[in-house]
N, C-alpha and C positions, 0 to 999 in steps of 0.2 A: 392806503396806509402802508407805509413801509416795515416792513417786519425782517428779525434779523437767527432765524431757525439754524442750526446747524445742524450740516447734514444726518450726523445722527439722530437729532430731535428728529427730523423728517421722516424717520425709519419709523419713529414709534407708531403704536397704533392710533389711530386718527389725528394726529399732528399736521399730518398733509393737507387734510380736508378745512383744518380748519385755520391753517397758513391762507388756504386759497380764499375762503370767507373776510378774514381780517385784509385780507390784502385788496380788495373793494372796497372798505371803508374810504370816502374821501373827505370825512370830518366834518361835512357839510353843517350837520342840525337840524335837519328837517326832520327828523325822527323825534325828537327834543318837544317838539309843538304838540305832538299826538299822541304821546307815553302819557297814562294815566299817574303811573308814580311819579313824573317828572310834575307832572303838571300840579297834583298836589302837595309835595316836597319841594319841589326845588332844588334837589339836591343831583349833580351830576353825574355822582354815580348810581343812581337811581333812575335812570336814561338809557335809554341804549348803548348811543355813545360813548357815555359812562362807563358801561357795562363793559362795552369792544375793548376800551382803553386797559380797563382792570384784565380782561382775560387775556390778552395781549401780555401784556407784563409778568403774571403770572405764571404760565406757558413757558415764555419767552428764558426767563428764569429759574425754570424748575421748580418753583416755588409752590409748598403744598397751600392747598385752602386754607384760610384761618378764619377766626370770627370777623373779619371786614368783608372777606371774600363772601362769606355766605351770606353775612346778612343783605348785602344787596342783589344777591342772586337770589335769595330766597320773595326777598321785594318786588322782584319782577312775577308779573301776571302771566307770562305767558297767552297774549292776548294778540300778539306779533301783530299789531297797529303800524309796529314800525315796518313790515314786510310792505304795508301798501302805499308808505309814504316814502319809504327808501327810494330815489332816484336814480342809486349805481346796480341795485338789486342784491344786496346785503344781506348771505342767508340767515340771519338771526338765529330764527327756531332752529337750527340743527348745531347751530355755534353754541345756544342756551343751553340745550339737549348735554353737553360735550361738556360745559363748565358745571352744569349738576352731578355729572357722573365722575369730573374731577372734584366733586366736593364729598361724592360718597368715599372714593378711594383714598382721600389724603387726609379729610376731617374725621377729628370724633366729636361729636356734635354733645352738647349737658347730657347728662342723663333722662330728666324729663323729656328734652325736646325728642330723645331719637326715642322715646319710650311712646310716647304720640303717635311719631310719622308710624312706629312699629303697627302701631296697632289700626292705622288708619287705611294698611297697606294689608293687613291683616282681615280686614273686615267690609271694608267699603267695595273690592270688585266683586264678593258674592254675596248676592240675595238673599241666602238663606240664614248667615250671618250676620248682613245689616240690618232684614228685617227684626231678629231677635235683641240686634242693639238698643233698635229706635225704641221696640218694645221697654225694654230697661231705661232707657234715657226719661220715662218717665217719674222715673223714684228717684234721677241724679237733677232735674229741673230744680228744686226747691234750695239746692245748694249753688246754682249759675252764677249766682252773688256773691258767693265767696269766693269761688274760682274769678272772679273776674275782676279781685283787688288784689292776686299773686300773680305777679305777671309771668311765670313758669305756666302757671295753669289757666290762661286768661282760653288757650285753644278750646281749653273743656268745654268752660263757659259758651263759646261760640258754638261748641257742638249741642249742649242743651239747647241753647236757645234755636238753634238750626231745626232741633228736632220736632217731627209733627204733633200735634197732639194724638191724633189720632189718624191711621193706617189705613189704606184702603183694601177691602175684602182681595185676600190671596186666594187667585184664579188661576185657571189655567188657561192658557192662550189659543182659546177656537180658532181655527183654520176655515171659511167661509168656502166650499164648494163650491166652484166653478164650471158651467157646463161644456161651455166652448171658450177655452183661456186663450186672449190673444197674445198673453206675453207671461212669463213662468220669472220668480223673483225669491228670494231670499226678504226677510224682513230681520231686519238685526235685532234682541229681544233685547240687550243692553242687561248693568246690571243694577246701577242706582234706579236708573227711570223703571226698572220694571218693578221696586218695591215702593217708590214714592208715588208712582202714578202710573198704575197699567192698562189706563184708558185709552195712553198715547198710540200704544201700539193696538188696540183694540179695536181703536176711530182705521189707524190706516187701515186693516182688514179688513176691515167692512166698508171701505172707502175704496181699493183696491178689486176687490172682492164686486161690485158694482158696476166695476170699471171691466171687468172679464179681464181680471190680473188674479192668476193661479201666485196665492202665497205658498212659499213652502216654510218650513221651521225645521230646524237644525237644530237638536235636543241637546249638543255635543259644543256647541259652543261656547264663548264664556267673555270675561271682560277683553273691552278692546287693547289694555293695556296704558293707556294715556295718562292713568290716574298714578301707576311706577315710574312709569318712565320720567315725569315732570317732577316726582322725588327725586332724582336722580339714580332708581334701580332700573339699569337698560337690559340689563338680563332679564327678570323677572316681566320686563316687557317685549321681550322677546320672546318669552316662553308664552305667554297669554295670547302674540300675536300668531305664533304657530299653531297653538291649539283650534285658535278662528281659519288660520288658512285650511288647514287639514280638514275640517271638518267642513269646510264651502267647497273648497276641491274635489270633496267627494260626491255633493250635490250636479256640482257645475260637469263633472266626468261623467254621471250617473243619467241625467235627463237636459241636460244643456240649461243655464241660465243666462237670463237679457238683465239682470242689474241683483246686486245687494245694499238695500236702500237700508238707510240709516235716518230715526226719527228723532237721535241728540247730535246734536253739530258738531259737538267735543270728542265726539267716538267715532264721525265722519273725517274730520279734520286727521285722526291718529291712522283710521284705515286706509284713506287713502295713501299715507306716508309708507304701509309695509313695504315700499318698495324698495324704501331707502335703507329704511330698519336692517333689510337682509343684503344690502347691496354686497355683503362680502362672503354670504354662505351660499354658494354654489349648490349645494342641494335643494334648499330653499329661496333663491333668487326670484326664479320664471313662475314659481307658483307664487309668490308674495305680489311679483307684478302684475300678473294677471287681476290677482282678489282686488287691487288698488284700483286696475281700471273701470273693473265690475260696480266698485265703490259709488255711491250715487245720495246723494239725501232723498229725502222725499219728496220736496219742493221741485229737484233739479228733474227729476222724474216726472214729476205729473206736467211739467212746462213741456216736456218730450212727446204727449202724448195728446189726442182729442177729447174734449173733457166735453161735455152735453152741458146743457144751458141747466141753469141750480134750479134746485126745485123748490129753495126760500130766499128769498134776496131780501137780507134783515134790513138792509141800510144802520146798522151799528155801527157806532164810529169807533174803530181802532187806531190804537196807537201800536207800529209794528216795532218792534226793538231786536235791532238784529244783533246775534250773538257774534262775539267777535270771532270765536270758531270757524262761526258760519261768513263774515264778510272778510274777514280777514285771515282766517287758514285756509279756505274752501272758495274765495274769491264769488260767494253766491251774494247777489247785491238785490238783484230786481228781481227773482225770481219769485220769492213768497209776497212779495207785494201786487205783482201782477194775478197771484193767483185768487190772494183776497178780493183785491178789487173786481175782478172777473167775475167770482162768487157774490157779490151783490154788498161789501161790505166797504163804508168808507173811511179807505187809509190813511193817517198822518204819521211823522217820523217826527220825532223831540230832536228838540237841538241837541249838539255835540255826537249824533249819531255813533260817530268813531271811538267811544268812549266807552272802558270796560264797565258795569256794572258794579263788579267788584266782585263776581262766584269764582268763575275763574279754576275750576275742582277742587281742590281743598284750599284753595287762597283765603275763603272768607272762614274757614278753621284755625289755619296757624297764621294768617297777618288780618285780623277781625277789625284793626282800628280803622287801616288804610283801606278795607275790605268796606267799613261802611260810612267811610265818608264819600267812595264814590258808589253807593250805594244812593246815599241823598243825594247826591249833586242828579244821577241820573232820575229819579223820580220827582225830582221839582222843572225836571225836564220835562218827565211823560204828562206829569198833572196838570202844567200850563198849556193841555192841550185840548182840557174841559173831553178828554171821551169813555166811554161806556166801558171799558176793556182795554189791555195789552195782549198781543199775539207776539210767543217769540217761541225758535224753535230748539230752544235747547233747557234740559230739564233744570240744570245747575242754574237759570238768569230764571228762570219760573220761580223755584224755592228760593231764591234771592232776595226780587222785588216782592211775589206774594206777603208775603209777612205786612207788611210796612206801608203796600201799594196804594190800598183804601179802594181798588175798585178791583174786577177779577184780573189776575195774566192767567191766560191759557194759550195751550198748545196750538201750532199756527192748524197742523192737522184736523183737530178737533173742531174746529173751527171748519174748516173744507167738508169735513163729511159731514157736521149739521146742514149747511149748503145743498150738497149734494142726497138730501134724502135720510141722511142719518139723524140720530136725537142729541138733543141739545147739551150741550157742555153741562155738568152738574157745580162749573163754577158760575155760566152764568143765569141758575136757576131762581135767583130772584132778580135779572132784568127783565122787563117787560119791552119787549115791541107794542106798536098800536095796532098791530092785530097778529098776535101770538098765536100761528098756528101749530110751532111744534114745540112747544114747553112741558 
């Protein structure tokens, strides 16, 4: 794509980088087939391509954000489908990154809408806040219905209905003693996944922990930042991802660490990027890049390692639904299906595998319609697969499908360490094996 920058523009701050992005586009379309909003809109600028053309122009022309600008950026999942089908290697995700943070600085967005994002941004990276939310979203349920015939307030509606009924007991996160550790790890504690479901990270430890993998915890950590930055606050995400590096830095200077494994895909996918995040703060540069390469899911880990023959082989039939985080920010494809199948479990993949869900972080909050029509389209996918359960590894596509699924989604983890000698999922506590030895 030809782009027409002048050299001043080129001076500004990130203009350059994203001169060099648009200038890879070679118009093709191939992105066009695999965008979840393309596919259900139709609409060109709700495409990548779409997208490149609009920020391109915009840019181009100094022209601040307006309500066309946002609403199609807002439309995008950030699900970077296009990353894997792109042909010329089109950075998308750091172009998207670049046009949100042009929407924070030039738009003023309704009232209600920045009163949402305020508070969604306000609440959702700490635990101890969202827990006390979900608690409240109780007494705002019975009103979902009204909010969800004002279309200012339809996001609320999404967040009632998002919300659980009921919490899972707030624990604190044992650390499993290791006698002779062959390899010392960080485990990332997250901060949605540790208030919706703190089993996830519960299963790795005691999965890890088994495996003579010394977990450590890092009491100082905090969100990975993904959840600002994809509003378009890069500072605020900058600030979240320095607080994680500082505080791993100190682990990794203190006793050497071999990985910091992450068990949501969405907080894998942002950590590994602190490289980019800092590419231009020289004080924090080599220690962002370090934490990125340290950076590891779970799945990409235990494939690294010798795993002993499972001590249940359910033959459950799953259905694996990989987060797009994970296949498409994280390029992890085979790995958590190799590790199922291994463990005694038999895998299938629904059609359209390339296909968002619809979680996406707060996507199924403020765009809930587009949010759940690929919502169904993906679960008439999983269910024509007649099996017992879904495994995926990311908490946002968990509370997603659950709701709606009709059979359990659990954690791909959780799942491994029933396998490997641990106890049984308490989602799938009313499946029966034909001979149920650890229910």
């Amino acid at each position: 794509m030809q782009t027409n920058f002048t050299p001043e523009q080129l001076r500004q701050n990130g203009i350059s980088e994203a001169d060099g992005i648009l200038r890879k586009c070679v118009h093709c379309g191939f992105c066009t087939a695999t965008c979840p909003t393309y596919v259900t809109l139709g609409n060109e600028l709700d495409s990548p391509r779409g997208r490149i053309y609009m920020i391109k122009d915009y840019l181009e022309n100094d022209r601040k954000a307006d309500d066309v600008f946002a609403l199609h950026m807002d439309r995008c999942l950030s699900c970077y489908a296009c990353l894997t089908t792109c042909p010329s290697g089109v950075d998308y995700m750091h172009l998207s990154d670049f046009a949100r943070n042009h929407i924070t600085k030039t738009y003023k967005r309704p009232l209600i809408d920045r009163t949402i994002r305020k508070v969604l941004t306000l609440v959702l990276p700490y635990p101890n806040r969202f827990r006390a939310a979900l608690s409240l979203a109780k007494l705002g349920k019975p009103f979902a219905g009204i909010f969800e015939k004002i279309k200012p307030l339809k996001p609320l509606a999404a967040m009632l209905r998002l919300a659980p009924n009921q919490l899972p007991a707030q624990k604190v996160q044992e650390v499993q003693p290791v006698k002779s550790a062959k390899s010392r790890v960080i485990v990332m504690q997250g901060c949605a996944q540790s208030v919706l479901d703190n089993e996830i990270n519960r299963a790795a430890h005691e999965l890890l922990a088994r495996l003579d993998v010394e977990v450590i915890t890092v009491p100082n950590e905090g969100c990975c930042g993904a959840l600002v930055q994809h509003m378009g606050e890069e500072d605020k995400a900058r600030q979240a991802a320095k607080q994680n590096i500082l505080a791993w830095m100190a682990e990794i200077e203190n006793g050497g660490l071999d990985a910091i494994l992450i068990t949501a895909s969405g907080c894998g996918t942002s950590v590994k990027d602190y490289g980019h995040l800092f590419k231009d703060d020289p004080q924090m540069r080599e220690k962002a890049e370090r934490v990125a390469r340290l950076a590891k899911d779970i799945t990409e880990y235990l494939t690294s390692i010798d795993l002993p023959k499972p001590e249940l082989e359910t033959g459950l039939r799953i259905a694996y639904h990989s987060a797009c985080s994970m296949q498409h920010g994280q390029k992890i494809i085979r790995e958590p299906k190799i590790l199922l199948t291994n463990a005694g479990f038999l895998i299938s993949e629904p059609r359209e595998p390339h296909l968002c869900c619809g979680s996406a972080g707060t996507y199924n909050i403020m765009q809930s319609d587009i949010a759940n029509q690929l919502k169904e389209r993906k679960l008439a996918n999983i269910k024509a697969l007649h099996v017992d359960a879904v495994a995926a590894g990311n908490i946002g596509c968990i509370t997603q499908l659950a709701s709606d699924a009709g059979i359990p989604v659990v954690h791909t983890i959780k799942l491994l360490n029933w396998a490997y000698g641990g106890k049984k999922p308490q989602e799938l506590a009313d499946v029966k094996l034909e001979i149920d030895l650890n229910s």
